[in-house]
BATOR-354397 format. One record per residue (C-alpha): x, y, z. Coordinates in steps of 0.1 Angstrom, whole numbers, plus 5000, padded with zeros to 4 digits. Example, Ala and Ser with C-alpha at 12.3 -4.5 7.8 and 13.67 -1.06 7.14 Angstrom:
2
512349555078/513749895071/
***
This chain:
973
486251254546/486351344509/488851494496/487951854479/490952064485/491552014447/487751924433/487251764403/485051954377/481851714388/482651834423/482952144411/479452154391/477651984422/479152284443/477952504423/474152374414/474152294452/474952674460/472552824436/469852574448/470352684480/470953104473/467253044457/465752854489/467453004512/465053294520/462152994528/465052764542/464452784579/460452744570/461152434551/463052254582/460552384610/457552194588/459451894583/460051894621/457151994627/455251694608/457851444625/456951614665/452951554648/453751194640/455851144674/453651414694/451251194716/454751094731/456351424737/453051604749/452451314777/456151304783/457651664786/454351854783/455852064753/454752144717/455852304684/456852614703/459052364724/460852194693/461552574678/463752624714/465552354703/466052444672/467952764684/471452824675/471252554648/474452564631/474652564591/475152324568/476852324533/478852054513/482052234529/480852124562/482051774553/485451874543/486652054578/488751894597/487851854631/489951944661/491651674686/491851724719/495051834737/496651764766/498552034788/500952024817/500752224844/502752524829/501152494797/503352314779/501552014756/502251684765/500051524739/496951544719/494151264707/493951344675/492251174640/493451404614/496651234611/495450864604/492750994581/493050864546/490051034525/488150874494/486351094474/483950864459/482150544469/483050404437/486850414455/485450124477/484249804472/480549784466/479949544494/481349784519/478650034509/475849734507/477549614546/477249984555/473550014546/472649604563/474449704598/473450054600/470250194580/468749974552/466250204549/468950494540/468650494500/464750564506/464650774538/464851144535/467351154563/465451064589/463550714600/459850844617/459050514624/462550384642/462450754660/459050654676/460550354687/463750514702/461250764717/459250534737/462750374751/463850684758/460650764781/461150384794/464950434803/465150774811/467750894785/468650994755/469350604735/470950504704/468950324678/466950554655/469950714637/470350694601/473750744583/472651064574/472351124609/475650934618/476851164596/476351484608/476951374644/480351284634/480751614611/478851884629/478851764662/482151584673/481951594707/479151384703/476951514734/473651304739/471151574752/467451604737/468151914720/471351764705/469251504692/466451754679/469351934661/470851624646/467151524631/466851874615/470351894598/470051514584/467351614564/468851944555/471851744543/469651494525/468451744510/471351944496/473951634485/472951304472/473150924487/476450854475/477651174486/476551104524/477550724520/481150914509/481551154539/479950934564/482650634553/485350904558/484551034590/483950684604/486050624638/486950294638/488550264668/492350214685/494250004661/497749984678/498850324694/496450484662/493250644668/491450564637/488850714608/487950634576/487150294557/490850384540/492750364565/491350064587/491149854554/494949944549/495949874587/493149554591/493849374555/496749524537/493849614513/492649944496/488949954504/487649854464/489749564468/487949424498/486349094494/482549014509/484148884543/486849144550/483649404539/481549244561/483649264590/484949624580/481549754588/481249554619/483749804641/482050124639/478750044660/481050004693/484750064680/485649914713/483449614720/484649484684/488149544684/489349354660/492749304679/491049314712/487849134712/488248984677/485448704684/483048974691/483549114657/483148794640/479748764653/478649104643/480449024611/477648674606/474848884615/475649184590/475948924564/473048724573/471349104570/472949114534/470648804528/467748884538/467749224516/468749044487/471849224483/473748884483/473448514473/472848194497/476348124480/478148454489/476848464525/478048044525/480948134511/481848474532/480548264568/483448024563/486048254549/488748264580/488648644587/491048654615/493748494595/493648734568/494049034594/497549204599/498749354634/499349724631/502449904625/504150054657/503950384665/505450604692/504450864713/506351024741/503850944771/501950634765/501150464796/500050894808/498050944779/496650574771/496050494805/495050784828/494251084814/492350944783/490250714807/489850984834/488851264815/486451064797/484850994833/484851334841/483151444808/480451154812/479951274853/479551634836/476251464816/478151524782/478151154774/476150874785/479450634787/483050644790/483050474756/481050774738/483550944757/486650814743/485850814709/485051144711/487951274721/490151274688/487751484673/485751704699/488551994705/488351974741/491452114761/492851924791/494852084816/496651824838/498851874869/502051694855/505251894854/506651764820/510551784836/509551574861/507951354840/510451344814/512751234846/510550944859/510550854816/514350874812/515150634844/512450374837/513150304802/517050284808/517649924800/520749944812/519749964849/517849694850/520649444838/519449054825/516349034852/513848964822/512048614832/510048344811/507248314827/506347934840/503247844852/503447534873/506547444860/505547484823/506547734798/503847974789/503548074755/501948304735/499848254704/502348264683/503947964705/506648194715/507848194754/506048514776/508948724788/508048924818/509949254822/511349324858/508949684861/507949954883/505050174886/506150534899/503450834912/505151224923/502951414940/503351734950/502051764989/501052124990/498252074966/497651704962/498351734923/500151444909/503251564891/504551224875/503250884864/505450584856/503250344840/506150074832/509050084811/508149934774/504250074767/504949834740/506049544756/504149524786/500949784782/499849734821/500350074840/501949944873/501050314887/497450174888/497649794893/496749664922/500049454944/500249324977/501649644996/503749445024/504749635049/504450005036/500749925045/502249915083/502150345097/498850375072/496950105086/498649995121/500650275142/499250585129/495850495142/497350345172/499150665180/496450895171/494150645192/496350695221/497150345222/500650305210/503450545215/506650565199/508250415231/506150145238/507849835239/506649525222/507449155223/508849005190/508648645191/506948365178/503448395176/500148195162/496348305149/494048085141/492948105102/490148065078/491947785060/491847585091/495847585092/497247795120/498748105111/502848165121/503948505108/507648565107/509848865100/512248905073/515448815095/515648435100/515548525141/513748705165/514449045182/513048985214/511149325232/511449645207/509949965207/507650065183/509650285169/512750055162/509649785153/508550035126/512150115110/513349745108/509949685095/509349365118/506449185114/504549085145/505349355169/502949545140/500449255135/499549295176/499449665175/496449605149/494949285170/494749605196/493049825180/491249605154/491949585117/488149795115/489450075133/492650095110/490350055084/489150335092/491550615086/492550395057/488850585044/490450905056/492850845032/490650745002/491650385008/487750275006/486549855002/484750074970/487850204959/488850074922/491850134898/491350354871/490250034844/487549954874/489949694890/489149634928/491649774953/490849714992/488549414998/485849425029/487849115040/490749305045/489149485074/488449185093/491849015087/494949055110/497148985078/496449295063/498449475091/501749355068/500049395037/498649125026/495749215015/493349044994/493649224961/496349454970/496749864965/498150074934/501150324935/498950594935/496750504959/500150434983/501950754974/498250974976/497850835011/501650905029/500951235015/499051265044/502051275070/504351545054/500851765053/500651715094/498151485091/495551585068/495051425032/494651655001/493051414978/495751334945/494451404913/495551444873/493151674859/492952004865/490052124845/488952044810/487552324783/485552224750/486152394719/484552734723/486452774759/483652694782/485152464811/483252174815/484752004842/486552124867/488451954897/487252004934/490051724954/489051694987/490451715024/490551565050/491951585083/493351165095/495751235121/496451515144/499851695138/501451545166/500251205156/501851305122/505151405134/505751115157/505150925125/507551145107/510251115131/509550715133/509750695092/513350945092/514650635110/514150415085/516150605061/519050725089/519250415109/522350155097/519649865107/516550105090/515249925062/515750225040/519350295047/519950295011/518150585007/520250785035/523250735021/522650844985/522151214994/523651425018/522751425058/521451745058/518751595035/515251525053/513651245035/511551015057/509650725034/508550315046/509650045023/507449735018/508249345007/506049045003/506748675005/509748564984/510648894973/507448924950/506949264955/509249544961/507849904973/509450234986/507250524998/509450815000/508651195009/510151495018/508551835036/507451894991/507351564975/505551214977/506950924953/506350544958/507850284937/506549944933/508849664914/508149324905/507049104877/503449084862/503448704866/504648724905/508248594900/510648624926/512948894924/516148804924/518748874952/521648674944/524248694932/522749084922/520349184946/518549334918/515349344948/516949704961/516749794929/514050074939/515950234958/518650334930/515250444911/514250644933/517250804945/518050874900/514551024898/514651254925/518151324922/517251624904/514451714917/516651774949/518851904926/516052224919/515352204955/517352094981/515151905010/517452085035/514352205056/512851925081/509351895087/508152145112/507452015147/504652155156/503252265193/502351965220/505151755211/506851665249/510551515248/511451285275/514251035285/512750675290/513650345291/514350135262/512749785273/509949965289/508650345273/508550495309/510950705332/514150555336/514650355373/517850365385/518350015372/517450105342/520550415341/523150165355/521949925323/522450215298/519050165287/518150565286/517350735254/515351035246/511950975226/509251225213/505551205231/502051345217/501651565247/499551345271/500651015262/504251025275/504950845306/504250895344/505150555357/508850445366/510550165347/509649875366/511149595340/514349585346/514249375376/517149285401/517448895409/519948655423/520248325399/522148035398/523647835363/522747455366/524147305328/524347645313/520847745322/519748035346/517547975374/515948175403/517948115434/516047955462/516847885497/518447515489/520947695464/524247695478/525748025486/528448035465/526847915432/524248225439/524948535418/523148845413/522049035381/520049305368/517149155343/514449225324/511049155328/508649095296/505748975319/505349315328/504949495287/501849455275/502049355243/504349085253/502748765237/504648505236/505448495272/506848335285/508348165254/507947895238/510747605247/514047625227/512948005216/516048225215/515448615209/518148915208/518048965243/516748695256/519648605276/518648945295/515048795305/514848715342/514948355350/511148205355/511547905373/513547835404/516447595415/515347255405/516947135436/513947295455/513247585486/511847905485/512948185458/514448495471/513048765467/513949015445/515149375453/513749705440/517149785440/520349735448/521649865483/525049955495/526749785523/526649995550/526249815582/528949615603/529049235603/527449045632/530549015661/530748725693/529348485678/528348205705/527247835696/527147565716/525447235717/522847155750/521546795762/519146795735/521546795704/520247105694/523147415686/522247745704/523248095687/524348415702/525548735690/526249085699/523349355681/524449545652/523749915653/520449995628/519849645623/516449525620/517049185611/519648845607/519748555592/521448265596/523248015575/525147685580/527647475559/529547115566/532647185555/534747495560/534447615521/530347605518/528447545504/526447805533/522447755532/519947955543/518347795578/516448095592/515548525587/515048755587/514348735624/514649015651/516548815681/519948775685/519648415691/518748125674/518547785680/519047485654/517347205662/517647025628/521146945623/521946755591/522346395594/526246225592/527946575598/530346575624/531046945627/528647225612/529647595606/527747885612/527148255597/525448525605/524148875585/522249185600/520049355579/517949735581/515449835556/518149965533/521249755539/522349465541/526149395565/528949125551/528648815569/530648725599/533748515608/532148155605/531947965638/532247595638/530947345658/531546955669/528246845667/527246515693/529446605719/527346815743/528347135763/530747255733/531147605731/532647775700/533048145698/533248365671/534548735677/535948865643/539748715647/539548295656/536548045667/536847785691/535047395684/535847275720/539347225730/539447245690/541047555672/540047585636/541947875620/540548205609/541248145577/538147925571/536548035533/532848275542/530148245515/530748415482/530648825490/527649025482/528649185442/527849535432/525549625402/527449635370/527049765333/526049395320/522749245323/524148985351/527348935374/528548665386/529348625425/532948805422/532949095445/533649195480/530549275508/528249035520/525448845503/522149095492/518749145505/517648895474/519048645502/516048775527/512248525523/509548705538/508848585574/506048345559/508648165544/510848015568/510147665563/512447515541/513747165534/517847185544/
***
């Protein structure tokens, strides 16, 4: 603008003849404008009449509450816009007063900037009286065609007073009307080189730097190193090429852009005559972009707040208000349209996220030059690209949505990206968003329900098969979903979403304002419509990934029982009289139920109070009384580091990582749990202020019940004598009826350090008997059973699947595990008749039901199964084994609950008929043959112990495992 705080005595002489000019018109002023807009609606009116159906009476409505003009109009400085925390204190402004370097005279600049001027802009403005009918009736017509009010018939005049009179720059139609009628009031009261004057002062010229600017002055200074009189054709040329779209032709930005605006505002300067074929030759092959300087560095506290969110958003909001017909109009207005923003940032807090990110210290030596395909890559100054180690913080305060702190990065001027808003692979904070919340509010999942973790393969797009693996180099065998969700393992999650679908996660995802349209602030894409078809994206990886503040805005959800207050910045925005002109309306939504919530809650505590929770970190840097509850996330190779923390008040996620995807590094620092140190220094004292003492309030139909770790339901009594009993917390109406029915009882034998079902043919004394665990009876047990050579956790604890190699019939397994209670068989009779065959005899046991029978050829076993359960007392073997000389007999009673030891063995000489041998609880008789009493039984029957299998120690006869249905007799000896 020109400077007349001191005017010089020609100033003061036009002031005054301008004055009494105007004290002599002013009585017929408002007549003089209404004709002249009156003859321009006559020579534009066919238009107007078809198109709004108004007349003269319509244009003198729009001429109401025309401001006044005088040659002081052009001298006020205009008012930025400020920016406001939630308790009012300023945070920053956009202002242009500062960088603003008046001239007072356009013989202070070069006369090719003025002739540039007049080529890009208006090279009708030396003859037009303000106004250009014939370029208005153009605009018109597009304007009918398009709907809205266009650029395209403004003169610098009109430019002018835009920029002057109306900074904030609003396209309406009576804007416009307005703008026409003050042009040619101001062409009337100060001359050509006057307007040229004010409108090269008031000229924004966009962001050069961390500098909004205005004025010829002080972009020829920044750009060239130049006063403006000093500027050659070229650097003129190109001067004048920024203003028309201060963005599109950044000359630090999009300097090719300006070059070609540049050619065609000389090649203008031709065809008017203003220049020679041997200037424009000569200015067309001058090398512009050498001769232009990088601006000076400037500070301001908030950078990546101001630059990056609330400059873009409130611009948005003012353009979804109709105030502007694009962000762009939007954003240049701002430094000089006096609007005030209120935001919802708490500047402590703020200051608090600013003083942790930008202390160097922390971070140690984990800058990285950045190699792309094993090469170097350099910038254009052939210097190596560093790439900071950075984070990307969002606070949001739960009760009201309102976002409380942004951390954009840690050097605005190192790295400019705002990692609150860049899109990254999630990992597995993604997993209670988009996999077990919806599963528990589904009624799918519970916190108890056990899952197989084991190697597992999908099919893929890529025609590769899919393996996913957890973080741990081994496998955990059957978890709950709980301890699946706190050790952040991946498959057990991946199979929760193949069972309820990725499109039915995906769909409280859009609950959570997690939509496939959702985009970054900048307009980058977020969640991809792939991602809802792909199983991948139940660990996070997702096609484009999700920003900080779309994370930290979504578990916001859980601390509020469920339902999502929508996170947002801006508060409401006032223009410069105090009307409020936008004002926010965040939405909610109800995702989960409270219970579903809760469970979540309880499940996410873990993960900071658990030694194996992946978030231990967290735990231990504040007290126990402390109730933080959060989900960390990792991608492959330690690209990406996230923490999603909250308390009953508070939401803050942290991401970390490198711009270029560089690993991050673990040894011999493990600068990867970095983020948790972060987060614990910025909400130290937060916590400090207040203490997160209170848990999160349980709310009604929440049902507590004691189950069974391997299988969510009620504990059997195998289950208790494992130890495998723990308490867990049920939406009321998905706990468990059913009794545990995994752990399994079984007798098994070790062949070469292998378990086996015991058959029939397994000798008696290699058969031992253990309590197991059953995965074919979970159902999300895939793998199963597993793959050869597969060891889990607990595999060793998985009942045997296939039987003695050495062949008969498995026995049967118990339901439980019975007590000895009935008496051995007593009198046991054998002897041998005509045929070779041995006939058995014994005395009834009181209660029995059943016996079975088993024979050995030595006196120490092995004994084998040769017939039972079967209701006689008698028996006769008619298949004796070949090349034995003398066999040896046993006998068990059984009832439906017991099972009795076995009795004294009896032996028999076999081939010499009519031998008796007896067997009454003290000797046996072979014969004339004594064999001593002494003779080694079968292994004892072994009770239940504490351990997932015992061996065949014990005392009491064999168990009911021992007993094949009756259907089953037939065997191979």
């Amino acid at each position: 603008m020109a400077d007349r705080s001191k005017p010089s005595s020609r100033e003061q002489k036009r002031k005054e003849k301008a004055d009494n000019k105007r004290a002599k018109t002013e009585a017929r002023r408002g007549h003089v404008v209404l004709r002249i807009i009156g003859y321009t609606f006559l020579f534009i009116g066919g238009i107007i009449v078809v198109a709004i159906g108004a007349g003269i009476g319509y244009g003198t409505a729009l001429l109401k509450g025309l401001p006044t003009v005088t040659a002081a109009t052009f001298t006020n400085n205009s008012a930025p816009t400020v920016v406001y925390d939630k308790h009012g204190k300023i945070i920053g402004q956009f202002a242009a007063d500062g960088d603003r370097q008046p001239i007072s005279s356009i013989h202070q600049v070069s006369p090719n900037l003025v002739q540039a001027f007049v080529a890009a802009e208006d090279k009708t403005f030396y003859q037009n009286i303000g106004i250009n009918p014939l370029a208005m009736a153009r605009a018109f017509v597009q304007d009918l065609t398009h709907h809205q009010i266009q650029s395209g018939a403004s003169t610098i005049t009109q430019e002018t007073v835009k920029l002057a009179v109306f900074p904030d720059q609003q396209r309406t139609l009576k804007r416009k009307v307005q703008e026409i009628a003050l042009a040619i009031e101001v062409n009337r009261i100060l001359s050509k080189d006057e307007i040229m004057t004010d409108y090269m002062n008031w000229l924004y010229m966009g962001r050069m730097g961390s500098q909004d600017v205005y004025g010829v002055k002080t972009a020829s200074n920044i750009l060239f190193h130049k006063d403006p009189k000093d500027l050659n054709l070229a650097e003129a040329a190109f001067l004048a090429a920024i203003p028309n779209n201060p963005s599109l032709f950044s000359p630090y930005q999009y300097p090719q852009n300006t070059v070609k605006r540049q050619h065609l505002i000389l090649q203008h300067m031709l065809a008017n005559g203003t220049i020679t074929q041997a200037q424009y030759s000569s200015a067309a092959s001058f090398n512009i972009l050498k001769d232009i300087h990088q601006p000076a560095k400037t500070t301001q506290p908030y950078p990546y707040l101001m630059n990056d969110d609330v400059r873009p958003l409130v611009a948005k909001y003012l353009v979804s208000q109709g105030l502007y017909s694009t962000a762009l109009q939007a954003e240049d207005a701002l430094p000089t349209a006096g609007y005030k923003v209120y935001t919802t940032i708490d500047l402590n807090m703020q200051n608090d996220v600013n003083s942790v990110l930008q202390n160097n210290k922390l971070f140690g030596n984990t800058t990285k030059t950045v190699k792309i395909n094993g090469k170097i890559l350099k910038d254009s100054n052939g210097k190596p690209v560093q790439d900071l180690y950075e984070a990307g913080v969002t606070l949001v305060d739960n009760q009201t949505g309102g976002i409380l702190a942004i951390g954009g990065g840690r050097d605005y001027y190192k790295d400019y990206y705002d990692h609150s808003d860049l899109p990254r692979q999630p990992g597995s904070s993604i997993k209670p968003l988009l996999d077990y919340g919806p599963a528990i509010q589904m009624g799918k999942l519970t916190a108890a329900t056990p899952i197989m973790d084991g190697p597992i393969t999908f099919p893929s797009g890529s025609g590769q098969p899919w393996k996913p693996t957890d973080d741990e180099p081994y496998w955990h065998g059957i978890v709950s979903a709980r301890q699946a969700l706190y050790q952040s393992l991946n498959v057990p999650a991946i199979k929760v979403l193949q069972y309820i679908t990725p499109q039915a996660g995906g769909q409280y995802l859009e609950k959570m304002g997690i939509t496939t349209s959702s985009k970054t602030i900048n307009g980058l894409p977020t969640l991809a419509a792939s991602d809802l078809q792909e199983l991948p994206s139940a660990i996070g990886g997702l096609a484009n990934g999700l920003t900080v503040q779309q994370m930290t805005s979504a578990y916001s959800t859980f601390p509020n029982q469920g339902v999502w207050r929508q996170s947002y910045l801006i508060s409401h925005i006032t223009d410069h009289q105090g009307n409020t002109v936008y004002q926010a309306h965040p939405k909610q939504t109800t995702v989960f139920s409270s219970q579903t919530a809760y469970v979540i809650d309880s499940m996410l505590r873990d993960v900071v109070t658990q030694p194996t929770g992946t978030a231990y970190a967290i735990g231990t840097s504040f007290p126990k009384n402390y109730y933080i509850y959060g989900k960390t996330g990792t991608t492959d190779q330690q690209r990406d580091g996230w923490f999603v923390g909250y308390t009953q008040k508070y939401t803050m996620g942290i991401w970390m990582g490198y711009n270029h995807h560089e690993q991050i590094e673990v040894y011999p620092v493990n600068w990867y749990s970095l983020k948790f140190t972060l987060w614990s220094k910025i909400m130290a004292p937060i916590f400090k202020e207040s203490p997160p003492t209170t848990p999160i309030q349980e709310p009604p139909g929440i049902v507590q019940l004691a189950v069974c770790k391997d299988s969510g339901e009620l504990p059997s009594t195998l289950c208790k004598q494992q130890g495998d009993v723990y308490n867990e917390i049920f939406v009321q109406g998905t706990e468990p009826t059913q009794t545990d029915n995994v752990h399994v009882a079984a007798l098994y034998t070790v062949i070469n350090g292998k378990k086996y079902l015991a058959t029939t043919n397994t000798p008696a004394n290699e058969v031992k008997q253990g309590t197991f665990i059953d995965p074919s009876k979970i159902q999300l047990n895939q793998p199963w059973p597993l793959p050869p050579g597969v060891v889990t956790s607990d595999s060793s604890q998985y009942v045997p699947t296939q039987p003695d190699p050495r062949g008969g019939t498995v026995l049967q397994a118990p339901s439980s595990t019975p007590s000895p209670t009935l008496s051995a068989p007593t009198n046991v009779q054998a002897n041998v008749d005509p045929t070779g065959a041995v006939n058995l005899l014994w005395s009834p046991v009181n209660t029995a039901t059943s016996y079975t029978v088993w024979r050995a050829t030595s006196a120490n076993g092995p004994y084998v199964n040769i017939a039972g359960p079967i209701p006689a007392t008698a028996y006769t073997d008619k298949n004796l084994p070949s090349g034995a000389s003398v066999v040896y007999y046993q006998i068990y009673a059984a009832s439906d609950s017991a099972i009795s030891p076995p009795s004294q063995p009896v032996a028999v000489q076999v081939g010499v008929p009519a031998q008796t041998g007896t067997g009454n609880g003290t000797d046996n008789n072979v014969g004339n043959t004594t064999a001593p009493a002494t003779t080694t039984p079968p292994p004892p029957r072994h009770k239940a112990r504490k351990s997932k299998s015992s061996s065949g120690s014990g005392t009491g006869g064999l168990p009911e495992l021992l007993w094949p249905s009756l259907d089953e007799r037939s065997r191979v000896n």
